[in-house]
N, CA and C atoms as a LAMMPS dump frame, in Angstrom:
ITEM: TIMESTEP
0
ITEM: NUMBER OF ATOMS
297
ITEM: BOX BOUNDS ff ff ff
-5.0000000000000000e+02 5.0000000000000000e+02
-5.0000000000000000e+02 5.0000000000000000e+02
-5.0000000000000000e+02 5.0000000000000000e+02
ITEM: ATOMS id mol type element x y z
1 1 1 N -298.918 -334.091 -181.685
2 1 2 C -297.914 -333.907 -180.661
3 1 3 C -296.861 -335.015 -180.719
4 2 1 N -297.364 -336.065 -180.695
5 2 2 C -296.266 -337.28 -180.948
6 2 3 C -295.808 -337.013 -182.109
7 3 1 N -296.203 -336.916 -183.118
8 3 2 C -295.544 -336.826 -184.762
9 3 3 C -294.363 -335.508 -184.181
10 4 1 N -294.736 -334.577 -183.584
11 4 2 C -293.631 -333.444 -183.657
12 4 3 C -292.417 -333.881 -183.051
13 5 1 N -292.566 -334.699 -181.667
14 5 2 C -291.941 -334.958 -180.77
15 5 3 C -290.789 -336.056 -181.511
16 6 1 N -291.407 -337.516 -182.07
17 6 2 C -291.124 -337.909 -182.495
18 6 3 C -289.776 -337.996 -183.921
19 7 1 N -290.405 -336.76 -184.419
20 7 2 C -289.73 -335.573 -185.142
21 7 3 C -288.081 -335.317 -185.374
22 8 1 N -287.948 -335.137 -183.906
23 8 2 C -286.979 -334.38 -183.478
24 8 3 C -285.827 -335.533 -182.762
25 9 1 N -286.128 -336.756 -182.802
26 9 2 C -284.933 -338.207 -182.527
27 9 3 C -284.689 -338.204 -183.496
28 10 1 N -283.545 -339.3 -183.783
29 10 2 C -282.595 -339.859 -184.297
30 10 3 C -283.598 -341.131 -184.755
31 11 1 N -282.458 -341.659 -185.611
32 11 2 C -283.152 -342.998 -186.24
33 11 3 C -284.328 -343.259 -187.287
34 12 1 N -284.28 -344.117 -187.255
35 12 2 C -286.051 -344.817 -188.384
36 12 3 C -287.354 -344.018 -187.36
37 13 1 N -287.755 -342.72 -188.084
38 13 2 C -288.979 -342.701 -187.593
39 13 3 C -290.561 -343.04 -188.219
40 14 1 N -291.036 -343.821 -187.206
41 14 2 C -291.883 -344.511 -187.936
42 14 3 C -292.957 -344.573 -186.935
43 15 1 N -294.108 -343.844 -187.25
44 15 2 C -295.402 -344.305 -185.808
45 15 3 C -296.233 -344.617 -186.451
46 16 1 N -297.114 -345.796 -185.974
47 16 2 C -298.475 -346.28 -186.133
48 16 3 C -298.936 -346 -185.503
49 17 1 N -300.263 -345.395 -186.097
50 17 2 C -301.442 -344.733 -185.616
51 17 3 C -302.521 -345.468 -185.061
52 18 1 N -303.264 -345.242 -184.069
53 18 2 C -304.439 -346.511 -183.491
54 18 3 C -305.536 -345.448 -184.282
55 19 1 N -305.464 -344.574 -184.956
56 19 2 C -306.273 -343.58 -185.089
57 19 3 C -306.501 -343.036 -186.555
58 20 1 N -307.273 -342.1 -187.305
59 20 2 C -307.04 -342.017 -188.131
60 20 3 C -306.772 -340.512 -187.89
61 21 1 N -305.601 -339.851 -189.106
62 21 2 C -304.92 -338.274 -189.166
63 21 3 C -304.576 -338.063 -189.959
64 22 1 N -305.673 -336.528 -190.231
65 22 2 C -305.612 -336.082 -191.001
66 22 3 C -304.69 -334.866 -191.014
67 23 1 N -303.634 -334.445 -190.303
68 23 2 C -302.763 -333.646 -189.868
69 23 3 C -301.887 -333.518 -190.546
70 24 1 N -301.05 -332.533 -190.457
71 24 2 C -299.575 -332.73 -191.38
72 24 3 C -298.714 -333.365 -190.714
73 25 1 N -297.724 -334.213 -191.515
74 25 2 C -297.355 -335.199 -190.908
75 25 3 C -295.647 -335.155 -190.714
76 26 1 N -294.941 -334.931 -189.812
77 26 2 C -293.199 -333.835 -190.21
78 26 3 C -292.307 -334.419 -191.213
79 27 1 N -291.792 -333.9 -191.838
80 27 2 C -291.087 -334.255 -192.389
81 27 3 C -289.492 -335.373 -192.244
82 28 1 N -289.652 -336.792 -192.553
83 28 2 C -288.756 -337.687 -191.878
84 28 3 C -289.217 -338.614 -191.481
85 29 1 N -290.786 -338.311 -190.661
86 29 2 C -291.119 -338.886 -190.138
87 29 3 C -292.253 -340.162 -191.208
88 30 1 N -292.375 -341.219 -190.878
89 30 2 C -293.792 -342.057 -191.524
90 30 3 C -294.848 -342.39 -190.77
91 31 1 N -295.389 -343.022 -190.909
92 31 2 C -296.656 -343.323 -190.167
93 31 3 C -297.826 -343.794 -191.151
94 32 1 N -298.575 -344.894 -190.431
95 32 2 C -299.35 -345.404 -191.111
96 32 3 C -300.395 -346.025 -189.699
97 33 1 N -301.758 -345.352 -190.569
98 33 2 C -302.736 -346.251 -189.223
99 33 3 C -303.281 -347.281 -189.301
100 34 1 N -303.69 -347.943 -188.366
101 34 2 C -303.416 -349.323 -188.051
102 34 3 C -304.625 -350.166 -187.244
103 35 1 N -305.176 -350.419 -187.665
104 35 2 C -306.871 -351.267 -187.267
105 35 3 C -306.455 -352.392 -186.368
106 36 1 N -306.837 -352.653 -185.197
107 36 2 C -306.287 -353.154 -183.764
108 36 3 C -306.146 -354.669 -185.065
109 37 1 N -307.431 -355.362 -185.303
110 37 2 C -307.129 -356.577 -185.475
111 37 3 C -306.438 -356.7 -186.65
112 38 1 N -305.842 -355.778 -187.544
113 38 2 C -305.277 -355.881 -188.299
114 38 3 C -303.647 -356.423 -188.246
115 39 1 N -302.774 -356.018 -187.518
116 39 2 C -301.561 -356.411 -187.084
117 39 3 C -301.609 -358.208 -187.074
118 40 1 N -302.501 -359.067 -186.749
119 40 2 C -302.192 -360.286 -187.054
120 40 3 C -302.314 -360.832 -188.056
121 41 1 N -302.743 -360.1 -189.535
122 41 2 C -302.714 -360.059 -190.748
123 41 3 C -301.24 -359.163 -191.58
124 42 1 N -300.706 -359.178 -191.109
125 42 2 C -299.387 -358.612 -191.504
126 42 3 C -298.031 -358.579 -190.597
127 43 1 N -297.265 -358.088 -190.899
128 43 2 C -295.439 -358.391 -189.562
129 43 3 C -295.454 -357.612 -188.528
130 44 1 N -296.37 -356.691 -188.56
131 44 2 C -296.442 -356.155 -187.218
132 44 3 C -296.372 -356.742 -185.683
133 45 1 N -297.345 -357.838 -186.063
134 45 2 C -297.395 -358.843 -184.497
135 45 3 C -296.169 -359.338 -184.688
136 46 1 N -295.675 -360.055 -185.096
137 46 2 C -294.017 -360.653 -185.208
138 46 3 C -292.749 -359.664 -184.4
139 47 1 N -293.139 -358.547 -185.329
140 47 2 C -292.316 -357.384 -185.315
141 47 3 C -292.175 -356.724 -183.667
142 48 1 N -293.443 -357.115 -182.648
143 48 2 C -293.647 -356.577 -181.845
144 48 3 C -293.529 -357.346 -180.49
145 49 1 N -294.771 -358.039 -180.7
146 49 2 C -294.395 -359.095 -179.915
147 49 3 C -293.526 -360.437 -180.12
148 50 1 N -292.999 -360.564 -181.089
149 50 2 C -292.141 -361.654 -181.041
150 50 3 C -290.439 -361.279 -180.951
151 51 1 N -290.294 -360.319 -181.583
152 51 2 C -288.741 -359.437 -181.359
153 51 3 C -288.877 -358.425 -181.058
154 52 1 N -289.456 -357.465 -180.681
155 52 2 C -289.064 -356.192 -179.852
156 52 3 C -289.387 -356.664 -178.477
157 53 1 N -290.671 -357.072 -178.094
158 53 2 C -290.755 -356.921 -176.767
159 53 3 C -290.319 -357.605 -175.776
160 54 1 N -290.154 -358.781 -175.939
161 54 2 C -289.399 -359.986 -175.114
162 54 3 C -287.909 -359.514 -174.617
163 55 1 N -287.431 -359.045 -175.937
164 55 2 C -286.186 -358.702 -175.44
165 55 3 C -285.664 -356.975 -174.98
166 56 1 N -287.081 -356.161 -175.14
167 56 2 C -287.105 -354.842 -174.39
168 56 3 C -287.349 -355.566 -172.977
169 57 1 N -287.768 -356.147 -172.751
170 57 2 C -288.42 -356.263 -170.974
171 57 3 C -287.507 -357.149 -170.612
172 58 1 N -286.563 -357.995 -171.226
173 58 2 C -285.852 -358.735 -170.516
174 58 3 C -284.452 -357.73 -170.267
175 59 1 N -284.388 -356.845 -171.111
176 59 2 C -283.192 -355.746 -170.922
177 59 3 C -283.505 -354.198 -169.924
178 60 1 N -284.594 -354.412 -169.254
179 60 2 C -285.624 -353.629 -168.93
180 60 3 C -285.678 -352.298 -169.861
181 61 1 N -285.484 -352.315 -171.392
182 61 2 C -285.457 -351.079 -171.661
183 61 3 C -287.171 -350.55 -172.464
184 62 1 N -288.046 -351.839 -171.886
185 62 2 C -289.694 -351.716 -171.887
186 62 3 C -290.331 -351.541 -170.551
187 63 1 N -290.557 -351.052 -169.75
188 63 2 C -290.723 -351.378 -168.349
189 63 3 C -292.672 -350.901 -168.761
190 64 1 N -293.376 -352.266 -167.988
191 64 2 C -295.02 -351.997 -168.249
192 64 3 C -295.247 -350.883 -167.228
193 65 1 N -296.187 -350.517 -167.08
194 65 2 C -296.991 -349.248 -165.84
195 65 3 C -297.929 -349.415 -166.135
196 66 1 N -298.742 -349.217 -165.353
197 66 2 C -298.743 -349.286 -163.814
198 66 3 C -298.327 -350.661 -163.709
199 67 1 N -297.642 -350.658 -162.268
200 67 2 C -297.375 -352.223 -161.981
201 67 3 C -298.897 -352.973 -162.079
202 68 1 N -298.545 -354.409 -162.609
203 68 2 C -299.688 -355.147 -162.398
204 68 3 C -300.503 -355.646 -161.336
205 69 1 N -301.423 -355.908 -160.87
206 69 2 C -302.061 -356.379 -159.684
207 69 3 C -302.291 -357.752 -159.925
208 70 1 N -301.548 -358.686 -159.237
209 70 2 C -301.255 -359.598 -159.408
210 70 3 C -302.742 -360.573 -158.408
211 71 1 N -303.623 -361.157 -159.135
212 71 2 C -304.691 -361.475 -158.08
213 71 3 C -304.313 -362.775 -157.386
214 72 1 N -303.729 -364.165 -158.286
215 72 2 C -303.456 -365.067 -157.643
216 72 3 C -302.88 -365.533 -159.297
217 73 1 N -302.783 -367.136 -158.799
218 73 2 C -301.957 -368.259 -159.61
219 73 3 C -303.234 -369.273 -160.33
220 74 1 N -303.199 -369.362 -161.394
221 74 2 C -303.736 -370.734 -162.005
222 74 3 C -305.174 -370.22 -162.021
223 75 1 N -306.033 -370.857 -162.449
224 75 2 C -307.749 -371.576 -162.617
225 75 3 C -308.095 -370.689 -161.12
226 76 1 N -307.719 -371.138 -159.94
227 76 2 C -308.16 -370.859 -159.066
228 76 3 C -308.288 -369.325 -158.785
229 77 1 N -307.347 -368.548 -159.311
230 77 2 C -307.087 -366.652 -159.265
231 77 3 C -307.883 -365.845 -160.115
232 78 1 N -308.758 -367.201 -160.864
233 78 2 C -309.624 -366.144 -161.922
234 78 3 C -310.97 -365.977 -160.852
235 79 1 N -311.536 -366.178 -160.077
236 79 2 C -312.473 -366.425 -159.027
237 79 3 C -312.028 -365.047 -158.864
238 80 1 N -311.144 -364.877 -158.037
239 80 2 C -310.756 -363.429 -157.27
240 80 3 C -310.427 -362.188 -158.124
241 81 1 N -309.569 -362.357 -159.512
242 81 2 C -309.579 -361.218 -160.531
243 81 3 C -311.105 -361.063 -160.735
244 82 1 N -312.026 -361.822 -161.236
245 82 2 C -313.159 -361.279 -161.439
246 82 3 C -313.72 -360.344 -160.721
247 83 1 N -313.666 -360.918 -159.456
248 83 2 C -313.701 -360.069 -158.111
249 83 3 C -313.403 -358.639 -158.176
250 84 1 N -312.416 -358.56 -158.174
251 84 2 C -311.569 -357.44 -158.663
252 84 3 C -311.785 -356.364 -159.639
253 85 1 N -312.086 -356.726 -160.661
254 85 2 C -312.004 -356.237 -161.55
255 85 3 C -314.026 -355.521 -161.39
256 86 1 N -314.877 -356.942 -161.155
257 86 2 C -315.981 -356.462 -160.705
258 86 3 C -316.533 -355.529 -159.443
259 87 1 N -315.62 -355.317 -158.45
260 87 2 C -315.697 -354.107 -157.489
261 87 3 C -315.277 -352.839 -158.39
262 88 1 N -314.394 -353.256 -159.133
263 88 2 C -313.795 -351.611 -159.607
264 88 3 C -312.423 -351.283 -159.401
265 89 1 N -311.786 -351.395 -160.446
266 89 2 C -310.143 -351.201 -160.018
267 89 3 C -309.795 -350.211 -161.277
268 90 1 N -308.811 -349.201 -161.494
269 90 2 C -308.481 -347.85 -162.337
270 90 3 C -307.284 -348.217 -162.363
271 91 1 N -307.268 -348.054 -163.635
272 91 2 C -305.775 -347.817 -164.384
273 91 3 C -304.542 -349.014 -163.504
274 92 1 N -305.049 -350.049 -163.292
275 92 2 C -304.39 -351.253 -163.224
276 92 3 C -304.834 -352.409 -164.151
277 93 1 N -303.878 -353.252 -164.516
278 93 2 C -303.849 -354.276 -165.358
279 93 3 C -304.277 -355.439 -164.468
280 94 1 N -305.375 -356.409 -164.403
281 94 2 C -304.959 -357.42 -162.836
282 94 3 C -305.232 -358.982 -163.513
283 95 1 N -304.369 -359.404 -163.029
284 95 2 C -303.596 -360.356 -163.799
285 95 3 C -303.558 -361.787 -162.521
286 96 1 N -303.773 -362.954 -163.37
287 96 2 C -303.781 -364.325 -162.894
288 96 3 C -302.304 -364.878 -163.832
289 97 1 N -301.723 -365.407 -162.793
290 97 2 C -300.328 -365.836 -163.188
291 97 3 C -300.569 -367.619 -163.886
292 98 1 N -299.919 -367.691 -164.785
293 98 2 C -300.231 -369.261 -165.137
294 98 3 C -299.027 -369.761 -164.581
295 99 1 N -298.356 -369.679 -164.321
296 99 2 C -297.075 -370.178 -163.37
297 99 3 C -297.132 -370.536 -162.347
């Protein structure tokens, strides 16, 4: 579904796969799959987190979702994320600020 979708934009199309596919793959399009810890063995991490994303989210044209659940600040907020996270929380990210 993504390969089709994908398909049909403009530009360099190019998806990495978290997965492996054996599918037909559209024409235009590339793709190559991609082993989680693998990316810090090649330009991918660079590629991603060092120049795309910093400056997608500072232009908001990355916006994260769900908003994060922000538990607290510093050493002291990991007490309460644990908390958190150990009651049970869905499809939120919950996050201790080092700031």
């Amino acid at each position: 579904m993504v390969l089709e979708i994908v398909s049909r934009t403009r530009g360099n199309k190019f998806v990495a796969l978290g997965f492996p596919y054996d599918g037909e793959i559209p024409d235009g399009v590339e793709s190559k799959y991609i082993i989680g810890n693998s990316i810090a063995q090649n330009d991918l991490d660079a590629a991603v987190f060092a120049n795309y994303q910093p400056r997608a989210l500072a232009e908001w044209k990355f916006i994260p979702a769900p908003e994060p659940l922000v538990a607290g600040r510093g050493l002291e907020g990991l007490e309460t994320a644990f908390g958190i996270v150990r009651d049970g929380v869905s499809a939120r990210n919950v996050v201790v600020s080092l700031e």
